[in-house]
C-alpha positions in Angstrom: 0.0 0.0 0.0 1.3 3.6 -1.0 2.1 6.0 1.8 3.1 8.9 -1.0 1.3 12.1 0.9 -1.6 13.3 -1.1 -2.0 17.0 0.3 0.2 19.4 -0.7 0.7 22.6 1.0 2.2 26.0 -0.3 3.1 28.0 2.5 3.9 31.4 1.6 5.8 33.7 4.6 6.6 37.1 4.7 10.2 37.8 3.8 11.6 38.6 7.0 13.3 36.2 9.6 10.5 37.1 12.5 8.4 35.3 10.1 9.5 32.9 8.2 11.4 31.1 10.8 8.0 30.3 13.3 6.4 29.3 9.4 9.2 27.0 8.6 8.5 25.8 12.4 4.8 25.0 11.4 5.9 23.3 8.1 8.3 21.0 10.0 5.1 19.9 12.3 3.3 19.2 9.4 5.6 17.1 7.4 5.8 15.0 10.3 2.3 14.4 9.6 2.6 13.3 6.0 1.7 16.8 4.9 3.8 17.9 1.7 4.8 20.9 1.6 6.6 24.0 -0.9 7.6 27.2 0.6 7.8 29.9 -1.5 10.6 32.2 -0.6 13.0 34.9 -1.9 16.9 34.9 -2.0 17.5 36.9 1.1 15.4 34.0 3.1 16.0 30.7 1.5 19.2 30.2 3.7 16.2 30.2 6.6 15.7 26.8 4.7 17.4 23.3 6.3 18.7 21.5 3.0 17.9 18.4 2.8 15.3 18.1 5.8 12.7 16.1 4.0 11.7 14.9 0.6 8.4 16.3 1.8 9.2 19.6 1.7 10.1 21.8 -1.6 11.3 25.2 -2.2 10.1 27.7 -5.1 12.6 30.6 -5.1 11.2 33.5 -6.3 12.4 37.3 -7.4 14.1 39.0 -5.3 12.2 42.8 -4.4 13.5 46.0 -5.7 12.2 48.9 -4.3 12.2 51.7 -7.1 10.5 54.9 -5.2 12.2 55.4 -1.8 9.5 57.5 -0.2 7.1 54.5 0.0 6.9 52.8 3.1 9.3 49.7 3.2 6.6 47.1 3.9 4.3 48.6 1.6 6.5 48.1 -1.1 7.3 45.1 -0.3 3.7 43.5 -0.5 2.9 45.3 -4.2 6.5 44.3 -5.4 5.3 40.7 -4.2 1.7 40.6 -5.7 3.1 41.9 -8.7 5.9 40.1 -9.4 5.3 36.8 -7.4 1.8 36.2 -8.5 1.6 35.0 -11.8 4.6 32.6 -11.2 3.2 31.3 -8.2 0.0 30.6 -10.5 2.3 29.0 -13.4 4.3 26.1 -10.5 0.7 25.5 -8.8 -1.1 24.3 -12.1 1.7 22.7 -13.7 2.8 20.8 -10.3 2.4 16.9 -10.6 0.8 17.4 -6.9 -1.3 20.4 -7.2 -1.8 22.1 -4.4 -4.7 21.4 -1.8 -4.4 24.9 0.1 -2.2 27.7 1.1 -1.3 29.2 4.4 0.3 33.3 3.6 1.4 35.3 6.5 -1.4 37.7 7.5 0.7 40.1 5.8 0.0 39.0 2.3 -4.1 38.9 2.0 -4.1 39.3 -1.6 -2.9 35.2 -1.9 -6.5 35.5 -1.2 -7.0 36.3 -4.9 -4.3 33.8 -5.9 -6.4 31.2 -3.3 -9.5 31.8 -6.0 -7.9 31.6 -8.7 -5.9 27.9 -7.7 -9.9 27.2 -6.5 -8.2 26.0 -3.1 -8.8 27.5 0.4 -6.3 30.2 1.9 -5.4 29.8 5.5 -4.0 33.1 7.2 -0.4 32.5 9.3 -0.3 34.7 12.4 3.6 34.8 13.5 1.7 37.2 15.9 -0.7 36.1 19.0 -4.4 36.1 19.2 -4.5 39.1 20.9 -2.7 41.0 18.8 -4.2 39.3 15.4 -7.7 40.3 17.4 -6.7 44.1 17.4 -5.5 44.3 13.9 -8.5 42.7 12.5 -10.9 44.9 14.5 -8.9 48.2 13.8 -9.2 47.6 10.1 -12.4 46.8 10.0 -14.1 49.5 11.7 -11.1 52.4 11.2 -11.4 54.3 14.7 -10.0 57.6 13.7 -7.9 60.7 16.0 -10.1 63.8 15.8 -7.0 65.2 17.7 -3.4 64.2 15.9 -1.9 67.1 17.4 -2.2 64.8 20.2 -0.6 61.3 20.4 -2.2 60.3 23.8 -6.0 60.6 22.8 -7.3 57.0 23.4 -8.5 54.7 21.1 -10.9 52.0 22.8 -11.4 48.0 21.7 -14.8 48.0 23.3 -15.7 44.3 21.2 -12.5 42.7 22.1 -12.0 40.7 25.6 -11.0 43.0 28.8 -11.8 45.9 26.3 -8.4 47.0 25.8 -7.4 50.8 25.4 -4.3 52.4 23.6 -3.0 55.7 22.8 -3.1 56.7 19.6 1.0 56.8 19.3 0.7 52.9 20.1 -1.6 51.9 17.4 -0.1 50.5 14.2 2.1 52.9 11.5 0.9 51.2 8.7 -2.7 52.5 9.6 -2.0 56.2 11.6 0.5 56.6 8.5 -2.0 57.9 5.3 1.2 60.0 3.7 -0.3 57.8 0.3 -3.9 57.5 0.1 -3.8 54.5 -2.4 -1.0 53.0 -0.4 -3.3 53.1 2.7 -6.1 51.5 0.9 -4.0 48.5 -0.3 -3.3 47.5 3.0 -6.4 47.8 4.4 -7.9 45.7 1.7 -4.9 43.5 2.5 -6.2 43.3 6.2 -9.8 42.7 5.2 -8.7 39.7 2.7 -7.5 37.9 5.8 -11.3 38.1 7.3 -12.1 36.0 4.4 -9.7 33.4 4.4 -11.1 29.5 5.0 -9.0 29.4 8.1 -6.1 31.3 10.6 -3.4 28.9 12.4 -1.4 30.8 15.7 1.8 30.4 16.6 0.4 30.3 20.3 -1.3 27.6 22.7 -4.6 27.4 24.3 -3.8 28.3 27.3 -1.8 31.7 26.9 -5.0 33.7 25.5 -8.0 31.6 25.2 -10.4 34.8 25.4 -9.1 36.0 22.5 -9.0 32.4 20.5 -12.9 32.0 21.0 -13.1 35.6 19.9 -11.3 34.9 16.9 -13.9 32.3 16.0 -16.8 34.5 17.2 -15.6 36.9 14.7 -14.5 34.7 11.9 -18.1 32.7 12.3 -16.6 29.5 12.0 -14.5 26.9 14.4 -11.1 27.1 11.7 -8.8 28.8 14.3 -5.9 26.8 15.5 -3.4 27.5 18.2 -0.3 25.3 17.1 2.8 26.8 18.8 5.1 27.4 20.5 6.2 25.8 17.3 9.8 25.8 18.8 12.9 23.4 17.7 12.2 21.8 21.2 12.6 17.7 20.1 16.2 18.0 21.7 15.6 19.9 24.8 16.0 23.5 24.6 18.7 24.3 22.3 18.6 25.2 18.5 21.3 24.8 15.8 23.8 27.8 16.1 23.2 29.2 12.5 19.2 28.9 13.0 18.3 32.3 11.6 21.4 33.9 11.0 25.1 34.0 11.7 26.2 35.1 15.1 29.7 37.0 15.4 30.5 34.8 18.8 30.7 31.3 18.9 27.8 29.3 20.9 30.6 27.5 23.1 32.1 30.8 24.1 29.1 32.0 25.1 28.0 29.0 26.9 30.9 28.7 28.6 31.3 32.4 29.7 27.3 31.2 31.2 28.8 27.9 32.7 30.7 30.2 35.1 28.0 32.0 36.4 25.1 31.0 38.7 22.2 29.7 38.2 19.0 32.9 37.7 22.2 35.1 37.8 22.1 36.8 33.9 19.9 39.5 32.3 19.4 38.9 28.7 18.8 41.8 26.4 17.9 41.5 23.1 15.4 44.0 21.3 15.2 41.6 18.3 16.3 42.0 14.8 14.8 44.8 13.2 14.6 47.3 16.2 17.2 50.1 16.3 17.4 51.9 19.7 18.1 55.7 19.4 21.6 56.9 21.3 19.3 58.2 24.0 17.9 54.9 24.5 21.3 52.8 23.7 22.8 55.8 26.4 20.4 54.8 29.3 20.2 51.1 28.7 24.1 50.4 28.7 24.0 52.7 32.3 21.5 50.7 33.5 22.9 48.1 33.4 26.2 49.2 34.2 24.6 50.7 37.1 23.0 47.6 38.4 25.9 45.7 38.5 23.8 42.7 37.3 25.7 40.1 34.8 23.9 40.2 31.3 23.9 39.0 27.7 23.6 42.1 25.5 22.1 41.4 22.1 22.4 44.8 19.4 22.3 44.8 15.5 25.3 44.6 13.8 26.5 48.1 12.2 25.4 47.0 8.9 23.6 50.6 8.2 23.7 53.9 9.1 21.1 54.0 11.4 22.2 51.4 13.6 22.9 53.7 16.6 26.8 52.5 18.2 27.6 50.7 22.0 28.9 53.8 23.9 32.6 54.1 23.4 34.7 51.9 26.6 31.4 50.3 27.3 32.2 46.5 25.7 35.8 46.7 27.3 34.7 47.7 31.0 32.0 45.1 31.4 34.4 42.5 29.9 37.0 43.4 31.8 34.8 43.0 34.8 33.6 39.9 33.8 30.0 41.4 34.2 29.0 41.4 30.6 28.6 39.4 27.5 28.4 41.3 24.0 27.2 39.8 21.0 26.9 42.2 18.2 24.9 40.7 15.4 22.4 37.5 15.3 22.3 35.9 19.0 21.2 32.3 19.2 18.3 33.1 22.0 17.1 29.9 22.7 20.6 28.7 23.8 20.9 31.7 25.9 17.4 31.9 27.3 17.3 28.4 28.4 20.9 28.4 29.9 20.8 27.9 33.8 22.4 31.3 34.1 19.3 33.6 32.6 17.0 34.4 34.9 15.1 37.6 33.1 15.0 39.0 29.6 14.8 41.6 28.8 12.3 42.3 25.4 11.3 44.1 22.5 8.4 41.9 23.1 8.0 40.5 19.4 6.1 37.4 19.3 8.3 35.0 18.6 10.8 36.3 21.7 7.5 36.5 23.7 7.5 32.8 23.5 11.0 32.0 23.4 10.7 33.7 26.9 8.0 31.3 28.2 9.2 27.8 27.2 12.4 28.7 29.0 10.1 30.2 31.9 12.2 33.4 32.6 10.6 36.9 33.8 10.1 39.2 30.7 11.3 43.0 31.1 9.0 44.5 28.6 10.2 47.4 26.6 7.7 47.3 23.2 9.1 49.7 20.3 5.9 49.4 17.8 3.9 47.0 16.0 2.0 44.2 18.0 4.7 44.7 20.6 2.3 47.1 23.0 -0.3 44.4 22.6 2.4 41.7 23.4 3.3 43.8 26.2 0.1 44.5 27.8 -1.1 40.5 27.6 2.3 39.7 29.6 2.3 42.3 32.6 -1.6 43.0 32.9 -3.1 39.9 32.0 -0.6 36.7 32.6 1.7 38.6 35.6 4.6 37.1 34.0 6.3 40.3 33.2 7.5 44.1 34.8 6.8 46.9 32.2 10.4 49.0 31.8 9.4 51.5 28.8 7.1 51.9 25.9 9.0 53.3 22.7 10.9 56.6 22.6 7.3 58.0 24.7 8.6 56.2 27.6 11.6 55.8 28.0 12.7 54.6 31.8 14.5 56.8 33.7 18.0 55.1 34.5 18.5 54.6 38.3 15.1 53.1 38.4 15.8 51.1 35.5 18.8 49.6 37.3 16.7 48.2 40.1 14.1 46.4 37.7 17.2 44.7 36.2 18.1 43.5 40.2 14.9 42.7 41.1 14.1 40.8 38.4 16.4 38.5 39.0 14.8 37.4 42.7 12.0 35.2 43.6 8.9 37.8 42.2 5.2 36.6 41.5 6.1 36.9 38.2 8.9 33.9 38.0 6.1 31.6 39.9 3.6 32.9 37.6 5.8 32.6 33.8 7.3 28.6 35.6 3.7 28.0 35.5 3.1 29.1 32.1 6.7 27.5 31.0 4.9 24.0 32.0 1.8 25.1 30.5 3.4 25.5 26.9 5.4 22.5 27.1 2.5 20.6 28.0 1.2 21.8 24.9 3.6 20.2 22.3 4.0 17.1 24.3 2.1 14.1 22.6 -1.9 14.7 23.5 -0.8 18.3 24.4 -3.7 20.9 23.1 -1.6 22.3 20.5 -0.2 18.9 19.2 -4.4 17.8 18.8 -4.7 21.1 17.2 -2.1 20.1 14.6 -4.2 16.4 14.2 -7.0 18.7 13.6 -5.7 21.2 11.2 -4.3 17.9 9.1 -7.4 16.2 9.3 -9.0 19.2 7.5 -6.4 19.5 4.7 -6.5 15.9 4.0 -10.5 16.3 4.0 -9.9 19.1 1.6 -7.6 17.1 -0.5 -10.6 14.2 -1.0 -13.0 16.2 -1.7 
């Protein structure tokens, strides 16, 4: 009897490492399951790729994006370039593909693969690298466009009366891409991007039941149908809590140096600091975090971009050759491979830029979260972790809050101790692990999402 896998998957992330790494996650669960699967990615990703991982899983590399009129916003640009360019091509493999396609799952991102969806005749499911929460607040903000009748001021509120614990932002918190209407056309083509995903046939989370199950069951309320799954963490956790040293990107220390420079030190003892790959602090902010924790005399990891551009604001001059003289600090300048840090012994806090896939990083290795969002769904991130799960202290919010820096220092020390928010984020750690275990929630949820492609696949 033939086991060859019947349903074929394209799975279609948005080019930047925040989301296609969790995606490649989810394809890797899936395969497991039989599913086959081609992602379609550009040149500055498909190193994101394992080579050789499975037969199951294919690759369809496709133009990389030029972006011809500076003055457009980058992401906006990006998604045209993408529908324009990647379309048809996309269109051209599907039909001629000895498997065709059953469905495709697009980051949220990308709605118009709704149109390519149609046109294949095969469901779209939505990818959310973002939480529940946060996927919750996008899709009502784009729906019902709440508006500032005062832009001269930032702080005016804008209320989520519909959404669980009705949450409440200013109006510098809520998204760019929608406060920014610079290009009238440009604003429309996102918001019709939004809508698309409130039309797909289903949305799959990189999140677990039990991290935001008011906003999962709103999801479906919203949606009007039960095709919402929470899949994650969807961590390279099969090994215990490590991850290859290249995963992602190329670090500029070697993983034994830094583990070892961690084996010395005792156990809850380290502050990691990482405000993710695409966030560039300003010198103000770069000036009263390195004081900080200078200040604190804490030990820390300290994860910054690489100077790679010109905005990529520079370590204060003496800084990396104090703390390593005093042993206090570790500086990686470039990609940092988090999950061997953040479940070291050592690292007891983090402290976060609060993206989505650190968020979660930060649970499964059950350390307290220093929130310090910058933009995007990081506010929402941030408010779900301190006000609703009590697993994190909020530090700052953008360049509108910045922390002032003696006070700063003793968050840093505290965090370190035996809070209510270590016993509350242990509790959660167990919580998502229980998930991916065999019969965990999110592992059935995984059953369940297969069980509907191959369904789709015999129809």
């Amino acid at each position: 009897m033939s086991t060859a896998p019947q349903t074929h998957l394209l799975a279609y992330p948005f080019p930047s490492s925040g989301h296609v790494i969790p995606l490649i996650d989810l394809t890797k669960n899936l395969i497991s399951r039989n599913i086959h699967i081609t992602i379609l990615l550009t040149p500055s990703t498909q190193h994101l790729v394992p080579t050789n991982y499975s037969p199951l899983l294919q690759t369809l590399i496709l133009p990389a994006s030029q972006f011809p009129n500076p003055n457009q916003n980058r992401l906006v640009a990006l998604v045209s370039f993408m529908r324009q360019h990647h379309y048809q091509i996309i269109l051209n493999f599907a039909q001629t593909h000895p498997l065709p396609p059953s469905a495709i799952i697009s980051d949220f991102f990308l709605g118009w693969t709704h149109l390519l969806a149609r046109d294949l005749h095969v469901p779209r499911l939505v990818f959310s690298p973002s939480g529940a929460f946060a996927f919750s607040v996008s899709f009502t903000l784009w729906r019902d466009l709440p508006q500032n009748d005062n832009l001269n001021n930032p702080n005016s509120v804008v209320s989520f009366a519909d959404l669980p614990n009705s949450p409440v932002y200013p109006w510098w918190q809520i998204s760019e891409l929608f406060r920014n209407r610079k290009s009238q056309t440009d604003w429309e083509n996102i918001k019709n991007d939004f809508l698309f995903n409130h039309e797909a046939w289903g949305v799959v989370f990189n999140s677990f039941i039990d991290l935001e199950p008011a906003y999962l069951n709103h999801m479906k309320k919203e949606l009007g149908h039960e095709r919402v799954w929470a899949v994650g963490p969807v961590l390279p956790l099969e090994s215990g809590l490590t991850e290859p040293e290249e995963r992602g990107g190329a670090s500029t220390v070697s993983c034994h140096e830094l583990t070892a420079w961690l084996d010395r030190l005792e156990n809850g003892s380290v502050v990691y600091v990482c405000f993710g790959s695409r966030t560039v602090l300003t010198t103000a902010e770069m000036e009263v975090l390195t004081c900080a924790l200078e200040l604190s005399g804490v030990h820390f990891v300290l994860s910054v971009r690489a100077h790679v551009a010109e905005d990529c604001v520079k370590i204060p001059s003496g800084f990396i050759e104090r703390v390593r003289g005093s042993g206090k600090g570790f500086v990686i300048e470039g990609w940092a491979p988090q999950l061997v840090i953040l479940s070291h012994r050592a690292v007891g806090s983090f402290l976060t830029h609060c993206g989505w896939n650190s968020v979660l990083e930060g649970l499964v290795c059950g350390v307290v979260m220093l929130t310090w969002p910058m933009g995007a769904d990081q506010y929402t991130n941030a408010k779900l972790l301190v006000d609703e799960l009590g697993v994190a202290v909020r530090v700052g919010e953008g360049d509108m809050k910045v922390p002032e820096i003696a006070e700063f220092a003793e968050i840093l020390k505290g965090s370190l101790g035996r809070t209510k928010e270590r016993v509350r984020v242990e509790e959660l750690r167990d919580a998502a692990l229980g998930a991916i275990k065999e019969n965990g929630s999110s592992q059935k949820e995984l059953d369940g999402l297969v069980k509907e492609l191959n369904e789709l696949r015999n129809d």
